[in-house]
VOGU-3710 file (C-alpha; in Angstrom, 3 decimals, decimal comma):
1> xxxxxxxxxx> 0,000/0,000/0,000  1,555/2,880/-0,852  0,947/6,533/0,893  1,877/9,684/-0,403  2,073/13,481/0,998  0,237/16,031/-0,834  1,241/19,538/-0,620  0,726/22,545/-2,533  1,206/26,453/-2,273  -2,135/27,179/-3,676
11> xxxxxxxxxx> -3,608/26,314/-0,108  -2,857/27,243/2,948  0,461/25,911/5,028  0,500/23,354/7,725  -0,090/25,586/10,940  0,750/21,976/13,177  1,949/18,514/12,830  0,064/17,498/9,725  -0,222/17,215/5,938  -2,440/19,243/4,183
21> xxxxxxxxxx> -3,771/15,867/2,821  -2,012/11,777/2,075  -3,234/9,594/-0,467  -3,167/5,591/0,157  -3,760/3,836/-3,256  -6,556/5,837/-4,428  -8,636/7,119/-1,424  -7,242/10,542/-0,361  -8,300/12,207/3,450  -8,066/16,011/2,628
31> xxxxxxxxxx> -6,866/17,851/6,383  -8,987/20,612/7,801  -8,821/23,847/6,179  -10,262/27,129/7,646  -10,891/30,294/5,933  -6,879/30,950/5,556  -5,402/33,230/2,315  -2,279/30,915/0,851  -0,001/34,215/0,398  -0,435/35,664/3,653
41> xxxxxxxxxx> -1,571/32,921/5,937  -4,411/35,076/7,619  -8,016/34,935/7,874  -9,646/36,068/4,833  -11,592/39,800/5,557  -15,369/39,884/4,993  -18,466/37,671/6,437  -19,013/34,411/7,070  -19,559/33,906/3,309  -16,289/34,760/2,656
51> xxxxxxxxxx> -14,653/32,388/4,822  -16,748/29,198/4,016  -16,279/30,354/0,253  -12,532/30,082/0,998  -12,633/27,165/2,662  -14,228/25,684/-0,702  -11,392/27,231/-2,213  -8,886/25,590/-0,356  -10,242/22,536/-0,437  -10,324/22,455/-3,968
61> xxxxxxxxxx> -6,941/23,038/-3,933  -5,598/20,512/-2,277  -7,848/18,255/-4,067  -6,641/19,338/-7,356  -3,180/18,814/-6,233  -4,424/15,270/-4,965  -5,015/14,668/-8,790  -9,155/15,180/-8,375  -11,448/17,698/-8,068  -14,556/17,994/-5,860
71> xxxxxxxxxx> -16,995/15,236/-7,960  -14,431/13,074/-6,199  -15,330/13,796/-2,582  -17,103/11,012/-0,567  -17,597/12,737/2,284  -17,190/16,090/3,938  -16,877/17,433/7,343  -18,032/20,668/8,145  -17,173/22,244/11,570  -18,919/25,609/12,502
81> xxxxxxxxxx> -19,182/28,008/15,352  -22,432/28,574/14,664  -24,695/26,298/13,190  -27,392/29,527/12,102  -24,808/29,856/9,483  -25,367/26,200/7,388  -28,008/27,661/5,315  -24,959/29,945/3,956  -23,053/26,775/3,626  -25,700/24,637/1,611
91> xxxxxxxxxx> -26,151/27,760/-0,912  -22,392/27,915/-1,558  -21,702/24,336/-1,505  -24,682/24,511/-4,364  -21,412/26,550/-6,903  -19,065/23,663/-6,345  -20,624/20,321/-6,178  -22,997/18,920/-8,384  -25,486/15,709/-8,011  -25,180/13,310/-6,725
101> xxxxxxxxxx> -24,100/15,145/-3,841  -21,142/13,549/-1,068  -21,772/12,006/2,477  -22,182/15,004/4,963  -21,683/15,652/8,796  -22,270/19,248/10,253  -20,855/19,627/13,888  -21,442/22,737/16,027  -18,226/23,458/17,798  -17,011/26,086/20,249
111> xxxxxxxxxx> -13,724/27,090/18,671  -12,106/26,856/15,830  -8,019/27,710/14,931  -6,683/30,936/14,834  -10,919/32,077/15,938  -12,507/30,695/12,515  -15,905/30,291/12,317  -15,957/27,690/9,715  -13,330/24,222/9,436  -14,079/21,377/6,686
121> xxxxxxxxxx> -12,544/18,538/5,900  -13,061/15,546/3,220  -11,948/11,873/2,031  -11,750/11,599/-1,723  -11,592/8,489/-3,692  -9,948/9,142/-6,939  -11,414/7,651/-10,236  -8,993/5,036/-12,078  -7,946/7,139/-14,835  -6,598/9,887/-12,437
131> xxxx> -4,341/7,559/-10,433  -0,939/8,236/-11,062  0,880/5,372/-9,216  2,574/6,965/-5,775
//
C-alpha cells in the first residue's frame, strides 16, 4: 500500500503537525482547512460567506493537487461556530458540487483555529484514470 504526501502552495500551510492531505492507493483524506489566504496565511476579511467560500477554495486546492477535483469527494466534514450559518453553507456548496451530492456531517463546535468560524474537511476516492501510481 503505498501513501503519499500532498502539498501545494495554492492552499494554505500546515499551521501543526500534519499534511495538508495523504493519499493511500486511491482514497485521499483532505486535512482541515479554515478560511486561511495561501499568500499571507491570515483569515480572509469579509463575512461568514467569505470564509466558508474560501474554505471551498482551499479545499479544492488541495484536491486538485491530490489529482481530483470535488466530484471526487465522498464525504465532507463541516465544523462551525455557529450552526445559524449552514443555510450559507448549503447555498455555496450549491457553486461547487454537483449531483449526486457527497456524504455530509455538520458539527457545532465552540472554537475553531486561529478564531474561525468555519473548518471542513473531506476523504476523496480518486477515479482510475486519475491515479498516477505513488
Amino acid at each position: 500500500m503505498a501513501k503519499q504526501i500532498i502539498q501545494t502552495d495554492k492552499a494554505p500551510q500546515a499551521i501543526g503537525t500534519y499534511s495538508q492531505a495523504v493519499r493511500v492507493d486511491r482514497t485521499v483524506y483532505l486535512s482541515g482547512q479554515i478560511p486561511l489566504v495561501p499568500e499571507t496565511m491570515t483569515i480572509i476579511e469579509g463575512d461568514i460567506s467569505a470564509q466558508i467560500t474560501q474554505v471551498f477554495d482551499n479545499l479544492q486546492a488541495v484536491a486538485e493537487a491530490a489529482g481530483g477535483d470535488f466530484s471526487d469527494i465522498v464525504k465532507l466534514n463541516v465544523f462551525l461556530t455557529d450552526l445559524a450559518h449552514f443555510p450559507l453553507v448549503n447555498e455555496i456548496m450549491g457553486r461547487y458540487f454537483q449531483a449526486p451530492y457527497p456524504a455530509r456531517a455538520a458539527i457545532g463546535v465552540a472554537a475553531l483555529p486561529k478564531a474561525a468560524d468555519v473548518e471542513m474537511d473531506a476523504i476523496m476516492i480518486l477515479k482510475p484514470q486519475e491515479y498516477p501510481a505513488c
